[in-house]
MIZAKE-808197 format. One line per 10 residues: number of its first residue (from 1); their letters; for each residue x, y, z of N, C-alpha, C, O. Coordinates in steps of 0.001 Angstrom, whole numbers, padded with zeros to 6 digits. Example, Ala and Ser with C-alpha at 12.3 -4.5 7.8 and 13.67 -1.06 7.14 Angstrom:
BEGIN
1) as) 013190/-005690/007800/012300/-004500/007800/013200/-003300/007800/014236/-003319/008465; 012850/-002250/007080/013670/-001060/007140/012900/000030/007870/013409/001138/008039
This chain:
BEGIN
1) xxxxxxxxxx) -003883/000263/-016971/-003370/001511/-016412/-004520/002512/-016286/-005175/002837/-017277; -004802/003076/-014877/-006007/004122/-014824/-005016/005227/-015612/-003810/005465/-015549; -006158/005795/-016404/-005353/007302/-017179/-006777/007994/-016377/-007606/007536/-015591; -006574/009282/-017005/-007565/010718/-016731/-008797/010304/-017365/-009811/010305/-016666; -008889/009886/-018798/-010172/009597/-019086/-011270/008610/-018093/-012497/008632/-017997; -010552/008027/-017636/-011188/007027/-016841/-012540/007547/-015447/-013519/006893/-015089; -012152/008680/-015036/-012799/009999/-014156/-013371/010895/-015168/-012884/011267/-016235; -014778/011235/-014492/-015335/012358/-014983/-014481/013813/-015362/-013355/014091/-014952; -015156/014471/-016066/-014554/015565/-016131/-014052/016511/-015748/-013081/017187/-016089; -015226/016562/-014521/-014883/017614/-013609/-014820/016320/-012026/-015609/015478/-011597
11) xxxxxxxxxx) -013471/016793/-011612/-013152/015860/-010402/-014075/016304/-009184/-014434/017429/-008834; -014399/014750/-008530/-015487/015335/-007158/-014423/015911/-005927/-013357/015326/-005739; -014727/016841/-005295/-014136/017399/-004257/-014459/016419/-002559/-014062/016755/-001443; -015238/015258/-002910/-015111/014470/-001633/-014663/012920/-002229/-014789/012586/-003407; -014132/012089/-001178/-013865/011019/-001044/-015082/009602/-002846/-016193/009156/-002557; -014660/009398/-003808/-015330/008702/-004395/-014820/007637/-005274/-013887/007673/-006076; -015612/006696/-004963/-015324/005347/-005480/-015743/004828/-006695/-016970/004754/-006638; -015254/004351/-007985/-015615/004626/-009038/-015415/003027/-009732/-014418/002306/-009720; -016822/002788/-010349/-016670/000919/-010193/-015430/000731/-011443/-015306/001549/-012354; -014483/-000606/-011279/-013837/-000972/-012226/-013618/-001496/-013281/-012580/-001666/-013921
21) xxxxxxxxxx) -015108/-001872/-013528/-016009/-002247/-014761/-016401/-001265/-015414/-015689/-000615/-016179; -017493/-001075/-015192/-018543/-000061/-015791/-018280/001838/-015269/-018778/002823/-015815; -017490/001802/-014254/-017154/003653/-014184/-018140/004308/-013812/-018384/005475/-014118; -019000/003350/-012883/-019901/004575/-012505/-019826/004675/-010728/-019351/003634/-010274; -020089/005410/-009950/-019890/005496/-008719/-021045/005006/-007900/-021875/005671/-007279; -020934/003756/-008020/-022202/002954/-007389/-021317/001948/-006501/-021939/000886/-006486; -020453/001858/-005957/-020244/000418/-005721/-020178/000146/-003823/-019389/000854/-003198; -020779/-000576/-003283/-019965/-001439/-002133/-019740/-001989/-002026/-019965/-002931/-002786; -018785/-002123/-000605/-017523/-002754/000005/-018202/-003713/000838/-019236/-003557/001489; -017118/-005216/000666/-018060/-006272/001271/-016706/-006797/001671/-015638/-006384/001219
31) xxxxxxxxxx) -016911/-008068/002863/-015508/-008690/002754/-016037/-010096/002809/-017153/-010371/003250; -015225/-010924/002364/-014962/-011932/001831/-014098/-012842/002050/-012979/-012777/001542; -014640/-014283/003191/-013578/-014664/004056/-012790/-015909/003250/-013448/-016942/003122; -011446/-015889/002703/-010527/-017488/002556/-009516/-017662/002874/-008898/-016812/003515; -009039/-018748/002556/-008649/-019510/003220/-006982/-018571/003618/-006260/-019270/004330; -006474/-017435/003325/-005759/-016509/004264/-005756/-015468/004823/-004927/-014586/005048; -007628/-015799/005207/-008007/-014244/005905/-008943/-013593/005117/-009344/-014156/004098; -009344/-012521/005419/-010849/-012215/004607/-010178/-011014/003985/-009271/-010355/004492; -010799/-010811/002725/-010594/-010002/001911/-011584/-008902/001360/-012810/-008947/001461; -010769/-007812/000702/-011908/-006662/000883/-012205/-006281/-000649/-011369/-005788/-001407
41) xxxxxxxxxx) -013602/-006607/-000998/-014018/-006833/-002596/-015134/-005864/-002957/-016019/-005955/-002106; -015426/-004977/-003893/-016505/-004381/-004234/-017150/-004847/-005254/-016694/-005286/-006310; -018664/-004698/-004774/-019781/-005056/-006077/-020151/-003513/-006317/-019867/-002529/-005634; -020943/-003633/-007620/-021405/-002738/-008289/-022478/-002722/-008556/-023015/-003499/-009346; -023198/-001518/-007734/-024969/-001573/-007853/-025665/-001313/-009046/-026885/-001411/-009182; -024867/-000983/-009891/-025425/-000292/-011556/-025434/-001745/-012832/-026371/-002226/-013468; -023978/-002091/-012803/-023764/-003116/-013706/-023419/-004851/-012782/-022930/-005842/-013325; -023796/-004757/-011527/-023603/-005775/-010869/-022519/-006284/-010548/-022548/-007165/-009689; -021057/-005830/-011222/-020317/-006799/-010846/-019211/-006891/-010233/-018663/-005790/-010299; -018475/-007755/-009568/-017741/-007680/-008388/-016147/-007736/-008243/-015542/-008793/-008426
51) xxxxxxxxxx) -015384/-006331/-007843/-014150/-006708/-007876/-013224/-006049/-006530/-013602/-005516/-005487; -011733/-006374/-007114/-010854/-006432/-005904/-010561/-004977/-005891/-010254/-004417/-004838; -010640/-004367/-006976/-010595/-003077/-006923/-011225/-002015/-007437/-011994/-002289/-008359; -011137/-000784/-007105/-011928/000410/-007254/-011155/001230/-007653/-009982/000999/-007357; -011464/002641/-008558/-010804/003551/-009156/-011100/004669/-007904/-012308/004896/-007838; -010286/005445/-006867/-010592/006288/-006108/-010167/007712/-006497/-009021/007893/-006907; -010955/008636/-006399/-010497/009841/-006427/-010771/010694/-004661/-011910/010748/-004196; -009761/011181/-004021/-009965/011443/-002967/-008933/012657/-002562/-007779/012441/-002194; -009540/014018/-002689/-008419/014795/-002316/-007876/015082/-001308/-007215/016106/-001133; -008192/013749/-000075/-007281/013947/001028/-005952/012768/000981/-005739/011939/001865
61) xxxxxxxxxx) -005248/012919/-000126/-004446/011719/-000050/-003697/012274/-001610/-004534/012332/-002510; -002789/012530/-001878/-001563/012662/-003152/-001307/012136/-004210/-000442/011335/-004563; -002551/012903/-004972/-002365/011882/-005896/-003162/012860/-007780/-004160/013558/-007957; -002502/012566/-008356/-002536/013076/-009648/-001913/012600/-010775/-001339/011513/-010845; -002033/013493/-011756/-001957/012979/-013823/-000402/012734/-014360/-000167/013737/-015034; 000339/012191/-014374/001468/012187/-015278/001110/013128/-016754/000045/013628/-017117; 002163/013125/-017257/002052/013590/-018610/001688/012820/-019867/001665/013258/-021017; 001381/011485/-019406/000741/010545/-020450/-000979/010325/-019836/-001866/009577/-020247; -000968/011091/-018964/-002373/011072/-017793/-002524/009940/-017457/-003697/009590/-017587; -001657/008935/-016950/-001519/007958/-015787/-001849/008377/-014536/-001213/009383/-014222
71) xxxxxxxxxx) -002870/007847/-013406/-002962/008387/-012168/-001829/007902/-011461/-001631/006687/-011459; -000990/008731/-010812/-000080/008368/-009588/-000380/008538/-008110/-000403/009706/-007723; -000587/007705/-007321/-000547/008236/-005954/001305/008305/-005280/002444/008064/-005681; 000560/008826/-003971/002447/008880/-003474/002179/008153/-001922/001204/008304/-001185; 003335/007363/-001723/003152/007080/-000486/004526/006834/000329/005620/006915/-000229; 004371/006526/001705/005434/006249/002136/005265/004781/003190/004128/004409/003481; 006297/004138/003627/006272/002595/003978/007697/002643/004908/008258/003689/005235; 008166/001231/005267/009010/001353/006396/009567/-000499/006281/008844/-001495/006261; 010289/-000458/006254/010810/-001980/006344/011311/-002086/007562/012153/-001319/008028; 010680/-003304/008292/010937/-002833/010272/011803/-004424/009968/011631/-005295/009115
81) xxxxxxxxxx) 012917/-004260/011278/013928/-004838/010950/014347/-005481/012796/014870/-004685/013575; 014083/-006695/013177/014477/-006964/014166/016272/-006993/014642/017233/-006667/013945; 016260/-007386/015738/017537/-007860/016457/018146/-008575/015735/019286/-008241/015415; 017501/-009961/015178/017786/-011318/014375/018336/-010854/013007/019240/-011308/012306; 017613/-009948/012874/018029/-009280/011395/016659/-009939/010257/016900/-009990/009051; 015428/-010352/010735/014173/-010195/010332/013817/-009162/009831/014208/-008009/010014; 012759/-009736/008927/011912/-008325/008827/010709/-008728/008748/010402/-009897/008515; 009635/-007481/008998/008280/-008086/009631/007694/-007586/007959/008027/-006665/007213; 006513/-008883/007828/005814/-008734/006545/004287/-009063/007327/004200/-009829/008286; 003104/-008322/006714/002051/-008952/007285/000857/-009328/005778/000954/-008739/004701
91) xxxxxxxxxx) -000072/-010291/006048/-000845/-010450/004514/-001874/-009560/004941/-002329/-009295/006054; -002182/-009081/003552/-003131/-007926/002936/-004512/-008333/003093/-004891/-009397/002604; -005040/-007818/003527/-007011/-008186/003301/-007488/-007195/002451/-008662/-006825/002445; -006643/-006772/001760/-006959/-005608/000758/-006584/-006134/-000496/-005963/-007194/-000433; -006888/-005478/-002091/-005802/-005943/-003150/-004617/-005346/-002832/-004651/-004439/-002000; -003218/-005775/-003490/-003238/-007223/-003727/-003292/-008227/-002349/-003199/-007765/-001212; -003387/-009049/-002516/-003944/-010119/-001178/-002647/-010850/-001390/-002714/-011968/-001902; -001017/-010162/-000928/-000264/-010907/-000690/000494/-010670/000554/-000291/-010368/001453; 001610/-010689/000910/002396/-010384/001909/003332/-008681/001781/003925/-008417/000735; 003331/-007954/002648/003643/-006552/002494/003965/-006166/003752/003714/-006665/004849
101) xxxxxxxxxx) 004658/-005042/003366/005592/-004133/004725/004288/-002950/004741/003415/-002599/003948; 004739/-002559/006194/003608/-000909/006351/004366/-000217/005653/005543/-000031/005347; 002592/000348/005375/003103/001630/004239/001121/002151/004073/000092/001632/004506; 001403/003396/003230/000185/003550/002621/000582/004859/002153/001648/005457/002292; -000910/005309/001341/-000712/007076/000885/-001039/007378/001628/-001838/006944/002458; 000071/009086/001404/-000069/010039/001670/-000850/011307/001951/-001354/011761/000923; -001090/011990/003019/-002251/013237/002716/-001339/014622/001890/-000110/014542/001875; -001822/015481/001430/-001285/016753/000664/-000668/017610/001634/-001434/018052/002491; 000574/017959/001703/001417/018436/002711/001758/017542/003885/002473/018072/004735; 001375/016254/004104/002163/015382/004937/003689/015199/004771/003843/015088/003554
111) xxxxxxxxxx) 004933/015107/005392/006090/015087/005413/006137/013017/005119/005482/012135/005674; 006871/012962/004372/007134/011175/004104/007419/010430/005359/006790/009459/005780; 008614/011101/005987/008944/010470/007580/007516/009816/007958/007176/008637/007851; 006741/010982/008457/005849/011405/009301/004986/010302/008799/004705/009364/009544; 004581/010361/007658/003125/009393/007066/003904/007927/006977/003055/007040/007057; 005125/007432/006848/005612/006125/006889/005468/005556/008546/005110/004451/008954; 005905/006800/009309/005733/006248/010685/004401/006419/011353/004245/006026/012508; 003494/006955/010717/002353/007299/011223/001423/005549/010750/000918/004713/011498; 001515/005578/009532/001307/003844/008908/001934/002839/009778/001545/001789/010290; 002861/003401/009776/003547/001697/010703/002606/001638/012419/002242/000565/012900
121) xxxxxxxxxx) 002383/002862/013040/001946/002381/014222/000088/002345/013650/-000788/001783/014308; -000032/002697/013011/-002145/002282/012509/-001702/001164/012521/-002014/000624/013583; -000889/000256/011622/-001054/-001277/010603/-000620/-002085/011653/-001073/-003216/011829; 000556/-001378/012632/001263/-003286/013465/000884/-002297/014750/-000128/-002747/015289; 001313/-001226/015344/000943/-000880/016827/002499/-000659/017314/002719/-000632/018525; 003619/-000496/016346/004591/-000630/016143/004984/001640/016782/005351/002127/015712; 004997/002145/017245/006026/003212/017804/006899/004058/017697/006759/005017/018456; 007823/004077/016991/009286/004843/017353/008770/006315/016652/007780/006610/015982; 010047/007153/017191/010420/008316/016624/011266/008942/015456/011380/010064/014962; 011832/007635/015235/012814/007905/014325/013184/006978/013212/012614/005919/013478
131) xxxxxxxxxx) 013879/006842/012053/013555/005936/010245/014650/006150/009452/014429/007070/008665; 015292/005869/009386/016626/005773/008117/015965/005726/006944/015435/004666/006611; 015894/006758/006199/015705/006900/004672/016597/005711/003796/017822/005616/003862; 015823/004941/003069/016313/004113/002025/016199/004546/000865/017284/004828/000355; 015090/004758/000076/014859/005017/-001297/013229/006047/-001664/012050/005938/-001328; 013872/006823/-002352/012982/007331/-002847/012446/007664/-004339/012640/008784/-004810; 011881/006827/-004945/011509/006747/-006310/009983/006786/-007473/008956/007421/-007234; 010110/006359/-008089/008575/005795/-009280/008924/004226/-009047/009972/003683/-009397; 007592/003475/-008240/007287/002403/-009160/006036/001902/-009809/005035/001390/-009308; 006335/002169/-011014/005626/001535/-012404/005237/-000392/-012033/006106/-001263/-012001
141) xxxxxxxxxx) 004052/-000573/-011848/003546/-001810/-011817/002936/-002412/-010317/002541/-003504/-009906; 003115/-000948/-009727/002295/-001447/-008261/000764/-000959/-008004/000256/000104/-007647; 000241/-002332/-008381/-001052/-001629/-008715/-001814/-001854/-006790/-001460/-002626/-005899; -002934/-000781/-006818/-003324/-000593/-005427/-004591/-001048/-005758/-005056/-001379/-006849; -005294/-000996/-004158/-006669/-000910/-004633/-007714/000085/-004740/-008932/-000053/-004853; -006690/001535/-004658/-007486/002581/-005282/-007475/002479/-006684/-008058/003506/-007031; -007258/002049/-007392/-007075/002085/-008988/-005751/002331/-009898/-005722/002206/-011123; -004324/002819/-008810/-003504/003748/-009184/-002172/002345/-009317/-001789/001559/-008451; -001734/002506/-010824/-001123/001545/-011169/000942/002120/-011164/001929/001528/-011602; 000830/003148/-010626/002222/003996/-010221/002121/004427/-009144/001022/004369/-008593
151) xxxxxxxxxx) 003020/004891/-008610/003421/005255/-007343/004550/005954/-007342/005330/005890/-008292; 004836/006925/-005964/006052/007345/-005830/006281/006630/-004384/005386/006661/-003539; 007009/006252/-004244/007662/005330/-002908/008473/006698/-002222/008921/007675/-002824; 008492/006427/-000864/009189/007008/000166/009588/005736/001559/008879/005447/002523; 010666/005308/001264/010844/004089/002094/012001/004167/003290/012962/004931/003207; 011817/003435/004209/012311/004081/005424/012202/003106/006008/011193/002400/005984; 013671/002782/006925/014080/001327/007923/014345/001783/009224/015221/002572/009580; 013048/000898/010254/012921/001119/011159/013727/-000100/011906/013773/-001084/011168; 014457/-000328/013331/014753/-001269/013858/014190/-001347/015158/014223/-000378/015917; 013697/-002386/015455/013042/-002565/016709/012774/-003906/017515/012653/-004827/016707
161) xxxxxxxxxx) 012636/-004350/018871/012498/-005191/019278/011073/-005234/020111/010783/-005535/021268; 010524/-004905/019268/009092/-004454/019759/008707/-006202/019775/008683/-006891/018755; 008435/-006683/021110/007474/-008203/021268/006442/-008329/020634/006548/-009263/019839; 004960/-007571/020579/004017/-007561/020176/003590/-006580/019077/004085/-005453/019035; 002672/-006995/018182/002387/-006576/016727/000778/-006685/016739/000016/-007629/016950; 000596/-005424/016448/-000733/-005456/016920/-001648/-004967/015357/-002029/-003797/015386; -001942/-005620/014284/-002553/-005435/013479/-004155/-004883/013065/-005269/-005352/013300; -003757/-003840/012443/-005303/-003189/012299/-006105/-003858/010985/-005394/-004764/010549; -006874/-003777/010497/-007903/-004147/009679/-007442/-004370/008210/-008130/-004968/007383; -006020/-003750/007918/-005455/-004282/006680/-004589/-005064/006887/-003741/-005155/005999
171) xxxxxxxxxx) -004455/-005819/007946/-003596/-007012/008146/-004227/-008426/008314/-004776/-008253/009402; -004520/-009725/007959/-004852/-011042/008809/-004055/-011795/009519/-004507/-012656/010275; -002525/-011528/009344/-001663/-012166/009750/-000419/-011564/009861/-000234/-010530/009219; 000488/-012021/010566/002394/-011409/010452/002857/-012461/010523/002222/-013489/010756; 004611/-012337/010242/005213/-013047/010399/007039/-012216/010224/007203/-011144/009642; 008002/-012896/010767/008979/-012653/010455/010532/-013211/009808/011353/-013929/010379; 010585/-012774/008805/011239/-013427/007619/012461/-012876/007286/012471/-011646/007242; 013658/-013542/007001/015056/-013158/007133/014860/-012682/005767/014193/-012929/004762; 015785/-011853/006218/015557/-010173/004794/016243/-011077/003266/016093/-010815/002073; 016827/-011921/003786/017799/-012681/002318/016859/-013828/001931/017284/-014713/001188
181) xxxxxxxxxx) 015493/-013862/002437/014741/-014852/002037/013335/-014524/002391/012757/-015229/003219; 012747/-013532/001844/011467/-013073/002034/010509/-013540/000836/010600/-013167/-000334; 009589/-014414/001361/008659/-015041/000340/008171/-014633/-000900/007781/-013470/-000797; 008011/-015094/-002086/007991/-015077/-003293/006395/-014172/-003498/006284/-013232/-004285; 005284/-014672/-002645/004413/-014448/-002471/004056/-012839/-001746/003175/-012523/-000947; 005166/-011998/-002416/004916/-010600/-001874/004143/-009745/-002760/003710/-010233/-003804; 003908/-008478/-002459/003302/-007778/-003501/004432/-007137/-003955/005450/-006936/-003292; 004195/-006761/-005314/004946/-006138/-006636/005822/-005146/-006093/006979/-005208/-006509; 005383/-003658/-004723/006586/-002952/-005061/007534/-003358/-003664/008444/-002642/-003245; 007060/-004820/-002974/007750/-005002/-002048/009215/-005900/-002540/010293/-005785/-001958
191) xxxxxxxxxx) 009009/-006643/-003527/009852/-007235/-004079/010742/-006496/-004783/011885/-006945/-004855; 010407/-005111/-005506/010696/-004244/-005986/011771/-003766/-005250/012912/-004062/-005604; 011525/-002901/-004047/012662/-002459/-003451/013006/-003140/-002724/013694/-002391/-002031; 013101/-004502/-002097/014061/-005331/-001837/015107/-005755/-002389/016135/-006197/-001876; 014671/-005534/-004050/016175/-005642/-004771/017213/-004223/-004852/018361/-004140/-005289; 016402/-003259/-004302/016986/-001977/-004653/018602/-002022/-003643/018681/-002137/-002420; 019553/-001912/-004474/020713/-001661/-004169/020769/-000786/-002542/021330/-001337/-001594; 020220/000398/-002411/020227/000903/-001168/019949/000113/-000261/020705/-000277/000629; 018698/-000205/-000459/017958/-001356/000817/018673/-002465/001104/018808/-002692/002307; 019425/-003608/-000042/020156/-004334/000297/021334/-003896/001785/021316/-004266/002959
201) xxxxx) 022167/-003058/001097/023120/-002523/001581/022815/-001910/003081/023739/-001785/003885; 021577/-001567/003381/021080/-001140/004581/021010/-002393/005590/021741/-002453/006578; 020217/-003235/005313/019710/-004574/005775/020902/-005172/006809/022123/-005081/006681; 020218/-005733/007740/021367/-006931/008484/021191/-008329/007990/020557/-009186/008606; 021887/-008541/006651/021533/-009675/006262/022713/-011059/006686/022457/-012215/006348
């Protein structure tokens, strides 16, 4: 769990990457091609060594201390939902390197709508104007690859018959998977609110 100690004392006021070993702000970003697409890994120029993730502090994006000084970021995401009653998942070239719905954090005063649908057309090329609110909560155990092992979710179901899916640089692949049988091989808070009672109940399953 990143806590507060983990960051300097006094927080940097620009964008910084903080190695996940050793804690010092030396590290670059390399990618790293297998066998489901290339993946995005940092080494560390101080203590050498190489991982999937980084501790970020960045004050253009929502994110701060619990009262046990756990870092939380906040974000918002979109479960897009065909005709068939699919739903589109694409794999991560980021940690975790599994299968996931658009989504990402938030900037400071962004509206949730706005940043879930603003993510969905960066990640697939995906459009609309409009998102049915599903759930809005804490989940505890979704770790990112900024460092931030909580989250606040803002989740939102889009329906569309959009033909083409046009993936940006955190995607290697899509696919579309009936909502009552979405692969085991997801990341932590996608499985998460798929069980969530709202989302069920939303779904064309």
């Amino acid at each position: 769990m990143t806590k507060r100690s983990d960051f300097p004392d006094i927080l940097p006021t620009v964008h910084t990457k903080y190695c996940f070993v050793c804690g010092v702000p030396s590290v670059e970003k390399n990618t790293v091609e297998s066998t489901d697409g290339p993946h995005t890994r940092f080494t560390c120029t101080t203590c050498h060594e190489t991982s999937d993730r980084v501790r970020i502090w960045d004050p253009g994006m929502i994110q701060y201390f619990d009262e046990a000084e756990n870092l939380v970021h906040e974000g918002a995401g979109t479960i897009v939902q065909n005709e068939r009653g699919e739903v589109l998942l694409f794999m991560r070239t980021k940690y975790p390197f599994l299968w996931t719905i658009p989504g990402g954090h938030m900037s400071p005063g962004e509206d949730p709508k706005v940043a879930a649908l603003r993510e969905l057309a960066e990640e697939t090329g995906i459009t609309v104007t409009d998102a049915v609110p599903l759930f809005t909560g804490t989940v505890t155990g979704d770790e990112c690859m900024g460092g931030a092992d909580i989250h606040i979710w803002h989740l939102y179901l889009v329906t569309t018959n959009a033909a083409t899916i046009t993936l940006d640089g955190e995607g290697s692949s899509y696919g579309w998977f009936p909502a009552s049988a979405i692969p085991k091989e997801c990341t932590f808070p996608v499985l998460y609110l798929f069980n969530q009672p709202s989302v069920q109940k939303a779904l064309t399953i």
